[in-house]
C-alpha positions as CSV (number, residue, x, y, z in Angstrom):
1,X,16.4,40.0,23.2
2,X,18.6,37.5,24.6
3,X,19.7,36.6,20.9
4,X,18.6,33.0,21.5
5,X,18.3,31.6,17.6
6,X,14.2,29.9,16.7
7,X,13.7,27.5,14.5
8,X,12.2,30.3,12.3
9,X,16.0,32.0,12.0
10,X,18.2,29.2,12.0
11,X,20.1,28.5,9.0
12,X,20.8,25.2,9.3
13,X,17.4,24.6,9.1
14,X,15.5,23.9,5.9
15,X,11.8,23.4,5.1
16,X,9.9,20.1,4.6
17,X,6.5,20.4,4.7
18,X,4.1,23.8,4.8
19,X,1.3,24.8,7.3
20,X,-1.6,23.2,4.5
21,X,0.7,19.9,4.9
22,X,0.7,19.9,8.4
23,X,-3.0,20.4,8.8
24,X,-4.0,17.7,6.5
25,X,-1.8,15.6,8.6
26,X,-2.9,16.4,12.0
27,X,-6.7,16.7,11.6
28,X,-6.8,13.0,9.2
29,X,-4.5,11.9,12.3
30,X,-7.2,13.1,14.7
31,X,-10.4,11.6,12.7
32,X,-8.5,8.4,12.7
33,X,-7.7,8.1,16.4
34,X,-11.5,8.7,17.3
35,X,-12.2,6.2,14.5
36,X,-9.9,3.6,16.1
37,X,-11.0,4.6,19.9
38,X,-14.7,4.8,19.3
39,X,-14.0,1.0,17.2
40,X,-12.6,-0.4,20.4
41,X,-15.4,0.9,22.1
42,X,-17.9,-1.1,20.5
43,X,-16.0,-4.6,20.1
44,X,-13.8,-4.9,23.6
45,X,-16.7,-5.1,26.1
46,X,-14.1,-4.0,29.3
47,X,-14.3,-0.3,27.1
48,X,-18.2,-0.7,26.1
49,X,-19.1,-1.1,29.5
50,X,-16.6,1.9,30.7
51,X,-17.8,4.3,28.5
52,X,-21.3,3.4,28.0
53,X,-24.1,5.4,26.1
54,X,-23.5,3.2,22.5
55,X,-25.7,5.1,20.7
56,X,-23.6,8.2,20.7
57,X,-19.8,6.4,20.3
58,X,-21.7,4.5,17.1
59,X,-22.6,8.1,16.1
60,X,-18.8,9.6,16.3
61,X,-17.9,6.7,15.0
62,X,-20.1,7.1,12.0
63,X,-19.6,10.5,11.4
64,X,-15.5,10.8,12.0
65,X,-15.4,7.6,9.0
66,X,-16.9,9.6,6.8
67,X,-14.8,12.9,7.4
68,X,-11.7,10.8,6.9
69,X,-11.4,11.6,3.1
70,X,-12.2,15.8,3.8
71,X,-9.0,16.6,4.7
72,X,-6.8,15.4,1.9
73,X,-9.5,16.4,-0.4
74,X,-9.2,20.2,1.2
75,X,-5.4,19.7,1.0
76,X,-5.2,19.2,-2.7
77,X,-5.6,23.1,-3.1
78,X,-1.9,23.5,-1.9
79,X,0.4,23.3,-4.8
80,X,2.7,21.6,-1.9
81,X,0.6,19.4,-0.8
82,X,-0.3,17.9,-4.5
83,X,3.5,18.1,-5.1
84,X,4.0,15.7,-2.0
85,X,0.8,13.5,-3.5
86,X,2.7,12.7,-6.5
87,X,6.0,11.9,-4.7
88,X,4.1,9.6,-2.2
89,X,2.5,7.5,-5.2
90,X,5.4,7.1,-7.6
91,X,7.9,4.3,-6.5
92,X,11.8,5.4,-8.2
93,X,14.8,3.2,-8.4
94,X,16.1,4.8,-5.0
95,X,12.9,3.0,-3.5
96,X,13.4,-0.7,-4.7
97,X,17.3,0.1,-3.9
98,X,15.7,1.3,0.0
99,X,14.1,-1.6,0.0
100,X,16.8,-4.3,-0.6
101,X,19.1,-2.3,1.5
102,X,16.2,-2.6,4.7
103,X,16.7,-6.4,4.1
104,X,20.5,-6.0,3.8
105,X,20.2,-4.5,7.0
106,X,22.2,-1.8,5.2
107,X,22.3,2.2,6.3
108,X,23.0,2.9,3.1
109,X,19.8,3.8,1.9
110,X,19.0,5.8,-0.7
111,X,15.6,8.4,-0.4
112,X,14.1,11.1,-1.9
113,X,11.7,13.3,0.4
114,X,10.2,10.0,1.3
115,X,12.0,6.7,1.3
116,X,10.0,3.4,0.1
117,X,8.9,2.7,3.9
118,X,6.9,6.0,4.1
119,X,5.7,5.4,0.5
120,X,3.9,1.9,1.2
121,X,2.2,3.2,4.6
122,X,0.8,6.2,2.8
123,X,-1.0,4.0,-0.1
124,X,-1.5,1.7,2.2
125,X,-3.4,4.4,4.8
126,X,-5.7,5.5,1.2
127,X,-6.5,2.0,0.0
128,X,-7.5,0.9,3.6
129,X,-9.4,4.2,4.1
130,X,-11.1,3.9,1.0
131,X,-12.2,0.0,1.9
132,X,-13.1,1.1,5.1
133,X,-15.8,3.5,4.2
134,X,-16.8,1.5,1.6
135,X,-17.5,-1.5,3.8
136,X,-18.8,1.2,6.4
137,X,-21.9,2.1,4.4
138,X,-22.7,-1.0,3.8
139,X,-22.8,-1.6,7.3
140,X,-24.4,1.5,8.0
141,X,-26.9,2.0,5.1
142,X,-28.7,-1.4,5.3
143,X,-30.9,-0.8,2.1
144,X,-28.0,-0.6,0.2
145,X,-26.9,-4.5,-0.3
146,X,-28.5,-7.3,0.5
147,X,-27.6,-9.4,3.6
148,X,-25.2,-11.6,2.5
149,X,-23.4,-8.5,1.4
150,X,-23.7,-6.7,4.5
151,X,-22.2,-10.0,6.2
152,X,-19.2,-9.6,4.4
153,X,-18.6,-6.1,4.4
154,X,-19.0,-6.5,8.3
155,X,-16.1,-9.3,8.6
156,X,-13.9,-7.4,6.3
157,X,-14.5,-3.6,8.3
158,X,-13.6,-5.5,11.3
159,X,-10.6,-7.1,10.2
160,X,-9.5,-4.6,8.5
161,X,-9.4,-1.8,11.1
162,X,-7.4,-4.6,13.2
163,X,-4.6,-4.1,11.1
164,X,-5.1,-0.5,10.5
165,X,-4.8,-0.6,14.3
166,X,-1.6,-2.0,14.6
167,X,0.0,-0.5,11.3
168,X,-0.7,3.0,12.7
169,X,1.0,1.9,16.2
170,X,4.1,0.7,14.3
171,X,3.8,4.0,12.4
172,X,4.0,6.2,15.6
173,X,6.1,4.4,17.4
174,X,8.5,5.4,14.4
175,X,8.0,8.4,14.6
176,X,8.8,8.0,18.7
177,X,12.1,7.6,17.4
178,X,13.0,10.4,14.8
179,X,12.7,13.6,17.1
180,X,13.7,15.3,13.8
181,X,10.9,13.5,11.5
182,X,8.3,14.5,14.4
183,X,9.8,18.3,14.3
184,X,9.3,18.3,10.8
185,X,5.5,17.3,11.2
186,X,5.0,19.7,14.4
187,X,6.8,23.3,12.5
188,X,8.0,22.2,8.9
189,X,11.3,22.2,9.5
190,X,14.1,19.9,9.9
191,X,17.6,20.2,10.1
192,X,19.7,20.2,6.7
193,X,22.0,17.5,8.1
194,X,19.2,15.0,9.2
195,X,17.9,15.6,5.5
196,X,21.1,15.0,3.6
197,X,21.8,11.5,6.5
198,X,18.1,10.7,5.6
199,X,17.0,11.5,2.3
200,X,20.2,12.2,0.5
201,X,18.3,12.6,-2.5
202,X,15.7,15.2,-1.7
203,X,16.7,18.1,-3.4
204,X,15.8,20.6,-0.5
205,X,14.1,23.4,-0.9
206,X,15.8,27.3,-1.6
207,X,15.0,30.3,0.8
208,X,11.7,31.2,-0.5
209,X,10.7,27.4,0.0
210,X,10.2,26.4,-3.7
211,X,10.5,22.4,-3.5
212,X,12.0,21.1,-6.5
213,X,11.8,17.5,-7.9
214,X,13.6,15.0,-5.8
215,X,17.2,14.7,-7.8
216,X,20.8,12.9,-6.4
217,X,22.1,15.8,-4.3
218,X,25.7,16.4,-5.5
219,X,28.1,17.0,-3.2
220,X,29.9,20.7,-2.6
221,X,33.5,20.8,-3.5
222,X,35.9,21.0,-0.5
């Protein structure tokens, strides 16, 4: 033992999000990249032609779209993960303050576990997904609508996974840029003063990794 401290036994570390968390993150992450690969596949000819065999990248495709949904239904059995649900679709005064200070161009921005930035992507990543299926079957299960239906479910699946496309680049390319967001994401745990600089009103969680209500933080007396 070299005495070297881990993640695991540092104590300025505290947790942020638990191993359910972190899978329902990952594998939704993984569905939607194949979504968004196998889509360019079949509308940028360059890619159709490279890859080839169409019948099989529609099948993915198909298939990966409909998973989407399975992992945050799976991840509503962790207590944490409903916890973080309920954060994510409640907007507090700290997130209209976020918000004006983002136009500011202020740092003073006040955040609970998730600031009003990370709020808006995830509702907009569950109304999209839920659009996109829809508009998916449609497509997919012809004797469902009639053509004029299908028409417009096609324009609007098409479109839409456009700008899911480039929300989810802006997305990682945020996350390019908080080493200590993406650590959170990869082990579940972040550094106490990253949390505190960053969301100064997440009450963090104890030792035994209870995660209490997100509350101002009062400062320790000197």
């Amino acid at each position: 033992m070299d005495g070297t401290a881990t993640d695991e036994t540092r104590a300025d570390l505290v947790l942020r999000f638990t191993r359910a968390e972190r899978w329902v993150h990952r594998t939704t992450a993984v569905l939607m990249g194949v979504c968004l690969s196998t889509a360019a596949c079949l509308y940028l000819a360059p890619l159709a032609t490279l890859v080839g065999n169409r019948p099989l990248v529609v099948t993915v495709h198909v298939w990966c779209g409909l998973a989407l949904p399975v992992p945050l239904l799976l991840g509503l059995a962790s207590r944490a993960f409903r916890a973080d649900a309920t954060r994510l679709s409640r907007f507090t005064a700290a997130d209209w303050a976020w918000l004006r200070a983002v136009r500011r161009r202020s740092w003073d921005r006040p955040a609970g576990k998730f600031n009003a930035g990370q709020k808006l992507y995830a509702q907009w990543t569950l109304g999209t997904m839920l659009v996109i299926i829809g508009t998916g079957l449609l497509m997919w299960l012809t004797h469902l609508a009639p053509p004029s239906w299908r028409t417009g479910a096609t324009f609007v699946h098409d479109w839409l996974a456009g700008a899911i496309a480039v929300v989810v680049l802006g997305h990682v390319r945020m996350a390019w840029r908080d080493p200590e967001s993406r650590r959170g994401m990869r082990t579940g745990l972040v550094e106490q003063s990253w949390a505190e600089r960053e969301h100064p009103q997440w009450q963090t969680p104890d030792t035994h990794g209870r995660n209490e209500p997100d509350q101002p933080v009062r400062p320790t007396r000197t």
